[in-house]
Each structure stands twice: as structure tokens, then as C-alpha cells.
KEKE-54634 format. One line per field, with one value per residue (C-alpha): residue number from 0; residue in three letters; x, y, z. Coordinates in nm, 4 decimals, decimal comma, always signed. Each point is the difference from the previous one (the first is absolute). Last residue first. Layout:
nr = (NUM | ...)
rest = (ALA | ...)
xx = (X | ...)
yy = (Y | ...)
zz = (Z | ...)
END
This chain:
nr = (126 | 125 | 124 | 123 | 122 | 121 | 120 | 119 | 118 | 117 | 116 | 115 | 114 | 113 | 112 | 111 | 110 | 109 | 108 | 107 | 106 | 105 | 104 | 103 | 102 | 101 | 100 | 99 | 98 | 97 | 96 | 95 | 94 | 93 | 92 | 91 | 90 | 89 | 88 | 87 | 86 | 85 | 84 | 83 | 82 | 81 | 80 | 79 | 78 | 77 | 76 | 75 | 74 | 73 | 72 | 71 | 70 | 69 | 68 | 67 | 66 | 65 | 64 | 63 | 62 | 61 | 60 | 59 | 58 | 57 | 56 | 55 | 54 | 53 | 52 | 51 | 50 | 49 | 48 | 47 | 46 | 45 | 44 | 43 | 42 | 41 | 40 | 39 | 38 | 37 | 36 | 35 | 34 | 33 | 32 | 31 | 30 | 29 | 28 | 27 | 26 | 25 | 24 | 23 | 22 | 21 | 20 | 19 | 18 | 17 | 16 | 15 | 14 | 13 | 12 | 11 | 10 | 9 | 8 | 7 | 6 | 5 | 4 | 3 | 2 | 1 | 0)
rest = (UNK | UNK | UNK | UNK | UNK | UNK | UNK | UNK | UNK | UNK | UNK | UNK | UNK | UNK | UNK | UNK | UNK | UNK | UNK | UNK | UNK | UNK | UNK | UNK | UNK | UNK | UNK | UNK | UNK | UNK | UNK | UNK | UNK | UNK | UNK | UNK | UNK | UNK | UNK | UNK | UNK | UNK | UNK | UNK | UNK | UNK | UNK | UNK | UNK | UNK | UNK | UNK | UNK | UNK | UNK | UNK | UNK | UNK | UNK | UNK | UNK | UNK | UNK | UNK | UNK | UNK | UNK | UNK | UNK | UNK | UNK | UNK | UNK | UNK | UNK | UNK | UNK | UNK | UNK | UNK | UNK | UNK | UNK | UNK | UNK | UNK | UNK | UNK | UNK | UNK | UNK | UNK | UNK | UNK | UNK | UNK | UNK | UNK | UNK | UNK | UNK | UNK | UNK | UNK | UNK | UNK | UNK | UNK | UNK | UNK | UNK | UNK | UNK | UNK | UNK | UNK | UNK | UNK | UNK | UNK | UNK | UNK | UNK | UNK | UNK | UNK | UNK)
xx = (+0,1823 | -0,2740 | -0,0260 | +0,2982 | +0,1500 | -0,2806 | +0,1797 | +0,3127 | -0,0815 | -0,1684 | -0,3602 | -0,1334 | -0,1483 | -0,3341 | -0,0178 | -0,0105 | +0,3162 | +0,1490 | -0,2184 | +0,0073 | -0,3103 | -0,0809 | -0,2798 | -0,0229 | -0,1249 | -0,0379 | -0,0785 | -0,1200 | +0,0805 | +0,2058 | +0,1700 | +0,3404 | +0,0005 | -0,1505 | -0,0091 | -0,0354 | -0,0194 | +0,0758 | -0,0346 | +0,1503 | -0,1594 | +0,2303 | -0,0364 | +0,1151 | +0,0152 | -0,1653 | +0,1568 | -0,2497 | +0,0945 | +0,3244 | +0,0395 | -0,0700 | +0,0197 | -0,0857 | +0,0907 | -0,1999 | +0,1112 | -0,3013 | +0,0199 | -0,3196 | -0,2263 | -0,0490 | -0,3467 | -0,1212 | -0,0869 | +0,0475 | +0,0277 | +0,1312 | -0,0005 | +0,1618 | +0,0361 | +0,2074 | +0,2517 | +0,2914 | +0,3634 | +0,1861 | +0,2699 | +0,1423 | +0,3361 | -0,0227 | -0,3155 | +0,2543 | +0,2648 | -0,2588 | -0,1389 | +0,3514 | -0,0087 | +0,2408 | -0,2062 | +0,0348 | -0,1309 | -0,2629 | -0,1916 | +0,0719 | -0,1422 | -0,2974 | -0,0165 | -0,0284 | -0,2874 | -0,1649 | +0,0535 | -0,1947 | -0,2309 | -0,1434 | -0,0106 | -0,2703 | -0,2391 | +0,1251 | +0,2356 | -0,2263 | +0,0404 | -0,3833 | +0,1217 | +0,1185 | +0,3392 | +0,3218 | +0,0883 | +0,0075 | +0,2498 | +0,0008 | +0,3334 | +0,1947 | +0,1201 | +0,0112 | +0,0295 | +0,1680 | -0,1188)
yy = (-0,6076 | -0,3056 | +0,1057 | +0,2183 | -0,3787 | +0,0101 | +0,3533 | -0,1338 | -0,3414 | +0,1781 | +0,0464 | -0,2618 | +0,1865 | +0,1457 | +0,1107 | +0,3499 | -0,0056 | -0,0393 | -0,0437 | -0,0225 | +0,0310 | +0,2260 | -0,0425 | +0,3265 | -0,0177 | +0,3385 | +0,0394 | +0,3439 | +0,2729 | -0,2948 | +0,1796 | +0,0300 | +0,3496 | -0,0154 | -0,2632 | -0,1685 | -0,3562 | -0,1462 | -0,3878 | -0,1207 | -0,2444 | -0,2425 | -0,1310 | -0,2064 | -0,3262 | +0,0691 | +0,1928 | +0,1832 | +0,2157 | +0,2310 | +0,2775 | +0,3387 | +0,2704 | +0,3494 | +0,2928 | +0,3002 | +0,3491 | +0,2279 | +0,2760 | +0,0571 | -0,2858 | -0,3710 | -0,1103 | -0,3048 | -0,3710 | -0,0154 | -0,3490 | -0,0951 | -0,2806 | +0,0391 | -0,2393 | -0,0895 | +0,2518 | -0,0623 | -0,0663 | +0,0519 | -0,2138 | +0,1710 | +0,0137 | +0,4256 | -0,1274 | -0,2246 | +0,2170 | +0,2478 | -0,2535 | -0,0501 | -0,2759 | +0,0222 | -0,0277 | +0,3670 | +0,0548 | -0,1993 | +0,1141 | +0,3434 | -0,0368 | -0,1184 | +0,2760 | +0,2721 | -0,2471 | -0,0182 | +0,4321 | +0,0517 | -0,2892 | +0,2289 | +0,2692 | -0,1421 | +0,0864 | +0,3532 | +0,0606 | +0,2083 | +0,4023 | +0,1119 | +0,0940 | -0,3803 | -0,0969 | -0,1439 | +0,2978 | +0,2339 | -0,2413 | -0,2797 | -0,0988 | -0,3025 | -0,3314 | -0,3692 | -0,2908 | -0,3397 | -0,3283)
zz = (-0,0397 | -0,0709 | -0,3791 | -0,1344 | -0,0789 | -0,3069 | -0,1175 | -0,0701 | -0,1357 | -0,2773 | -0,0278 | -0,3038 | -0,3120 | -0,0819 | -0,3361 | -0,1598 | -0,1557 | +0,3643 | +0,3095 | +0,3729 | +0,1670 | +0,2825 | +0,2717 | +0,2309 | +0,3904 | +0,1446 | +0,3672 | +0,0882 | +0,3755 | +0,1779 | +0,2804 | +0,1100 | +0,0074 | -0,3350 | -0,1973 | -0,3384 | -0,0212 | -0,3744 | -0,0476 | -0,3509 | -0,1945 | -0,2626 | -0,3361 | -0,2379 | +0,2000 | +0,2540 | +0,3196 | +0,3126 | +0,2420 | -0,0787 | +0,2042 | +0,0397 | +0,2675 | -0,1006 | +0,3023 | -0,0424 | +0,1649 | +0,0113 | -0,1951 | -0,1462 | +0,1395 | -0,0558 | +0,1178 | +0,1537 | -0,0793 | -0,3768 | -0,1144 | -0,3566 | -0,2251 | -0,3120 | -0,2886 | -0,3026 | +0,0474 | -0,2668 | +0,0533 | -0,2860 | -0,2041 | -0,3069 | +0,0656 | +0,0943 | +0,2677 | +0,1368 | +0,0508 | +0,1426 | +0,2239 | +0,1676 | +0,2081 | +0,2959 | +0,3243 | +0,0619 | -0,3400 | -0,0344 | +0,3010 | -0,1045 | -0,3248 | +0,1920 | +0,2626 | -0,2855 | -0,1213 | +0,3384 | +0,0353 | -0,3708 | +0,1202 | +0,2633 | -0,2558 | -0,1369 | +0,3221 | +0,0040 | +0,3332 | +0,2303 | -0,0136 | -0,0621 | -0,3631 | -0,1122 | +0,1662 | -0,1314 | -0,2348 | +0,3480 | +0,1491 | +0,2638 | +0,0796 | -0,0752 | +0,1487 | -0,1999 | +0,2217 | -0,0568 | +0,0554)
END
């Protein structure tokens, strides 16, 4: 698990100051690339070959508000492997607590086929 921190800024929030609904999976994806990084896969590389990772399916959960400025902290971590495809779990929090749970399916694909996750990314799961 690793977790992603950044403040809340104006371009996060809709007019009453809460962080937009979409932009939820703005600070997941930020987290994601992240994720990747720091456990040394390198998306871009693999984007530049051809091979993407694709969101098949989002599940989200909003249980309170993220404001203006507030500090958020995104956890994520691996929680379900198949053979093309893996789901990520995003918590983002505040002081320590859970304001949405994101869950986000991704499949891996090159030519516009689903092909088999590497080695390095199926070890990711059980970290």
C-alpha cells in the first residue's frame, strides 16, 4: 500500500467549496501512477510500448465532504488480480478519516485486446 498526499485546491471543488464528484477519481488516478511508480512500474513506459491500462469499472462511495484546503491523504492498494485485469482500492482521508472509498477495475490491453498482467504487477497483490 502506498499513500498519495495533496491539498485541496480551488480546481478540486465545485462553487460551494467541496471537491466535485469527478474529481474524486482525478486524486485516485494521481494515486495510481503513484502506486506504480514507487513499486517500480512505469505506466508511462508502458503506455509509450503500446500497453495501457484501461478502467473497466468504478465503484465509488462518498461518505462525507472534501473541503477547500483540507489536506487529503489517498491510500491504495491492490485487491483483486485476474488474469488481465486488476482492481485497485482507493481510501481518501482526512485526519485519518475515511471521507469516500473508490474501488476502480483496470484491464490491461495492447492493440485493443486484453493481454495477461505481467509478473510485476500480479506480485503488487498481497503487499
Amino acid at each position: 500500500m502506498i499513500s498519495y498526499k495533496t491539498r485541496i485546491y480551488y480546481d478540486d471543488t465545485d462553487a460551494g467549496g467541496v471537491v466535485y464528484y469527478a474529481n474524486y477519481l482525478k486524486l485516485c488516478e494521481r494515486a495510481k501512477q503513484e502506486f506504480f511508480l514507487q513499486n517500480g512500474i512505469d505506466l508511462f513506459k508502458l503506455h509509450n510500448e503500446g500497453v495501457l491500462l484501461v478502467v473497466s469499472r468504478v465503484n465509488a462511495y462518498f461518505k462525507k465532504p472534501i473541503y477547500l484546503g483540507e489536506y487529503v491523504e489517498v491510500d491504495v492498494e491492490v485487491s483483486e488480480v485476474k488474469n488481465a485485469s486488476l482492481t485497485l482500492k482507493f481510501n481518501l482521508l482526512v485526519n485519518k478519516e475515511i471521507r469516500a472509498t473508490v474501488d476502480i477495475l483496470s484491464a490491461l490491453i495492447k492493440d485493443s485486446k486484453p493481454i495477461k498482467l505481467p509478473q510485476s504487477i500480479r506480485q503488487l497483490y498481497g503487499k
